[in-house]
C-alpha positions as CSV (number, residue, x, y, z in Angstrom):
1,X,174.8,66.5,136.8
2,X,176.1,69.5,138.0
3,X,172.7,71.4,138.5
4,X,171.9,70.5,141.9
5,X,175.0,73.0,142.5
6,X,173.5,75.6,140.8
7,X,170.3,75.8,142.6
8,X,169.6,79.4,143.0
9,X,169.6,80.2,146.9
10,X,165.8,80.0,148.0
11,X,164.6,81.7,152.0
12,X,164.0,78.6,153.5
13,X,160.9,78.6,155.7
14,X,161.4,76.2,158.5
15,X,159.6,75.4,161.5
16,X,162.3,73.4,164.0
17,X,159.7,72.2,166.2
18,X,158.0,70.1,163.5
19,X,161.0,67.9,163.2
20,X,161.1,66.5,166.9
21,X,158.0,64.7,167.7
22,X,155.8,62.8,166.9
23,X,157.1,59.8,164.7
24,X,153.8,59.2,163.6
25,X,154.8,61.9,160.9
26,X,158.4,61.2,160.7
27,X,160.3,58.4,158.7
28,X,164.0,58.0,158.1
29,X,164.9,56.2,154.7
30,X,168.4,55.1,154.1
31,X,170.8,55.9,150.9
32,X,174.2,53.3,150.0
33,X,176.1,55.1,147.6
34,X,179.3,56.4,146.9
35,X,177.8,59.5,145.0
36,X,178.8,62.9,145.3
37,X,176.2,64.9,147.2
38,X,175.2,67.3,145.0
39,X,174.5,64.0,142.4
40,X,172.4,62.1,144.9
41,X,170.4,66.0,145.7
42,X,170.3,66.6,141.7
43,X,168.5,62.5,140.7
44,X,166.5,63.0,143.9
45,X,165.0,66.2,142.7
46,X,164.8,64.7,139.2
47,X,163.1,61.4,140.5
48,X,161.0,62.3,143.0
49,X,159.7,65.2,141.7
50,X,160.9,68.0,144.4
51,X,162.9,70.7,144.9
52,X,165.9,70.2,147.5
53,X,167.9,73.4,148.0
54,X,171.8,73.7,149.2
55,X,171.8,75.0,152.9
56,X,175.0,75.4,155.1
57,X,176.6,72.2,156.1
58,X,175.8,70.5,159.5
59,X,178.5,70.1,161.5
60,X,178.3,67.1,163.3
61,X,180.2,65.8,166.8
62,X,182.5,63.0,166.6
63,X,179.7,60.1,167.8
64,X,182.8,57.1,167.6
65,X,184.8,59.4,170.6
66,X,184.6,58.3,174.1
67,X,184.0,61.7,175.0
68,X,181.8,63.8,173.0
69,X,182.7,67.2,172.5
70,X,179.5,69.6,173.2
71,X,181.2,72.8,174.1
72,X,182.9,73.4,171.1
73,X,181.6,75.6,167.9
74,X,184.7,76.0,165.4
75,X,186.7,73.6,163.0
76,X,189.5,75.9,163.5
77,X,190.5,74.4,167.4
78,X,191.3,71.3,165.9
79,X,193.7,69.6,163.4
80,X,193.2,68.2,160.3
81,X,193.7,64.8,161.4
82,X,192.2,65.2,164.9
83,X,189.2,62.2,165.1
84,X,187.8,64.2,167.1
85,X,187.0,67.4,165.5
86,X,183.8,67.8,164.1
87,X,182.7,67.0,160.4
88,X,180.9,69.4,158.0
89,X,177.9,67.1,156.3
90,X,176.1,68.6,153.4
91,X,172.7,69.3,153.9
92,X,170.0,70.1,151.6
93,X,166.2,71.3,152.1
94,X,162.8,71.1,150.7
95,X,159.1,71.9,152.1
96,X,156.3,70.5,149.5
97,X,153.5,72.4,150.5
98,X,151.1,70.4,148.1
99,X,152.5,67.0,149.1
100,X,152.7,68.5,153.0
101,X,155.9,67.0,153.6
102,X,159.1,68.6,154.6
103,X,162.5,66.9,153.2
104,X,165.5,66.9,154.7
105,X,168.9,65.3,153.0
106,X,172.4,65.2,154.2
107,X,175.5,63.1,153.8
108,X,175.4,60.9,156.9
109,X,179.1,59.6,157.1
110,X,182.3,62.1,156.4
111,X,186.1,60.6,157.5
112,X,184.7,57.7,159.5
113,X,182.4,60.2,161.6
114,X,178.9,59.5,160.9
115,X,175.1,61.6,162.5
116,X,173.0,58.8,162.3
117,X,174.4,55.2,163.3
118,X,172.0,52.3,162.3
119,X,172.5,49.8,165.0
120,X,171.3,46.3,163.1
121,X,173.3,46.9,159.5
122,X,175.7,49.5,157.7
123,X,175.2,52.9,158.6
124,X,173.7,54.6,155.7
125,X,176.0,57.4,153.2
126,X,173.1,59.5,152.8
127,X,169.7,60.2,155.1
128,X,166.7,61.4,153.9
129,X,164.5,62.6,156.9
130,X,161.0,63.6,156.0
131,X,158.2,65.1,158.5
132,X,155.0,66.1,157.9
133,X,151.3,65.1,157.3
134,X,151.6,63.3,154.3
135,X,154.6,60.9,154.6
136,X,152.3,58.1,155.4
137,X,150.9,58.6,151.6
138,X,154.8,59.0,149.4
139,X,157.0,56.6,151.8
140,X,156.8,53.6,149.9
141,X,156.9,55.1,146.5
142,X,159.9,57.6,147.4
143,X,161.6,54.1,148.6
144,X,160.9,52.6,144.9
145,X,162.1,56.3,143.3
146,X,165.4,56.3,145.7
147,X,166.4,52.6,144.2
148,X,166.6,54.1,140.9
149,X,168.9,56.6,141.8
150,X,172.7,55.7,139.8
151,X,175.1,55.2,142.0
152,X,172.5,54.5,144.6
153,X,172.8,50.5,145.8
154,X,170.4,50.3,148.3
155,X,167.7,52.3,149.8
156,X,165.9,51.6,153.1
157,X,163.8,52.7,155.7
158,X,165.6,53.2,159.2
159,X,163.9,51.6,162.0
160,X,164.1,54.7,164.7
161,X,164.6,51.8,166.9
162,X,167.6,50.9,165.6
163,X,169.5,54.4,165.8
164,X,171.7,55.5,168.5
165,X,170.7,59.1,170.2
166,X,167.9,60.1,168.3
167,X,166.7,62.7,170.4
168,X,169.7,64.0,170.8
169,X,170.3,64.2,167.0
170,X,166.9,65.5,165.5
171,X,167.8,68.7,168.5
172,X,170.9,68.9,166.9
173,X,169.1,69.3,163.1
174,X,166.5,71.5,164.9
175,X,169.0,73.7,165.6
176,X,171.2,74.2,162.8
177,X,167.8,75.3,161.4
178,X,166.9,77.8,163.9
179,X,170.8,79.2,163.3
180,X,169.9,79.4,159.5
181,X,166.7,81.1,160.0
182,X,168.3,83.9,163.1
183,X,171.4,84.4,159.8
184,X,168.9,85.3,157.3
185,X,166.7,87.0,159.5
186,X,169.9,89.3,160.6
187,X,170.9,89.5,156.7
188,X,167.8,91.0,156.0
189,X,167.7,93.5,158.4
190,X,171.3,94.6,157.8
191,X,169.8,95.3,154.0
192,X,167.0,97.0,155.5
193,X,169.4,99.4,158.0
194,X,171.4,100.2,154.8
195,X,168.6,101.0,152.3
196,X,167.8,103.4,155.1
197,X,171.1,105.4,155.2
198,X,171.0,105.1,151.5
């Protein structure tokens, strides 16, 4: 159970405009479950056949405030009780080059703060966004996998409809990409700059 955890760290190669537009190749499916994340990442790579990798947690704006806080970058300006303060939301990442799909997972609700809200029925624990070419082909049978997940009571497609600032919060996962990918990129050349002194 405790393998997902123990993923080795993999470069992820992302491209952050692929996850905006069109829905044509994008579909939301919906996870109920109480599960710890790193469960729910370990039975889906099990299930379905894939590879989802640990990235850094999305840290997502308090949606249920009455005024959203944009402006702000760090945990540490608020309390630990504050409603308002953002929530860290694990994330995890996979791009099946053979099955030309890119998969995205992430805990959807943390302390009553939630990144997507479904509009006609319970807003989903877990999210599983996936984009790509082929997702017209493995959406119905990644829907019959998912509801033989343990722990896993339901498991749904999202109607894009039916969620609240969508736009708004595919940019958001866009860019928490792009961040990842300018941190490894600045990693690697930090390497590079030393093995040259060396």
């Amino acid at each position: 159970m405790a393998a997902a955890s123990k993923t080795p760290a993999k470069k992820i190669i992302y491209k952050p405009e692929q996850i905006v537009t069109p829905y044509s190749t994008l579909e939301i499916l919906g996870l109920y479950s109480t599960a710890a994340d790193y469960e729910i990442a370990y039975n889906i790579n099990k299930i379905l056949k894939i590879d989802l990798v640990k990235t850094e947690d999305f840290q997502a704006y308090n949606r249920n405030s009455e005024s959203k806080i944009k402006d702000v970058m760090t945990l540490d300006l608020f309390s630990a009780d504050d409603t308002s303060a953002p929530t860290s939301h694990a994330m995890f990442y996979c791009n099946d080059e053979a099955l030309r799909v890119e998969h995205i997972l992430f805990s959807n609700t943390e302390r009553g703060n939630y990144i997507l809200k479904e509009q006609r029925q319970k807003t989903p624990d877990y999210i599983l966004l996936l984009r790509g070419n082929g997702v017209s082909e493995i959406r119905y049978k990644y829907l019959s996998g998912l509801s033989t997940i343990p722990g896993v009571t339901k498991a749904t497609r999202i109607n894009f409809s039916h969620i609240n600032d969508i736009e708004t919060v595919l940019e958001e996962i866009e860019s928490h990409f792009i961040e990842i990918d300018c941190k490894s990129r600045q990693h690697e050349e930090e390497i590079l700059r030393s093995l040259e002194r060396d």
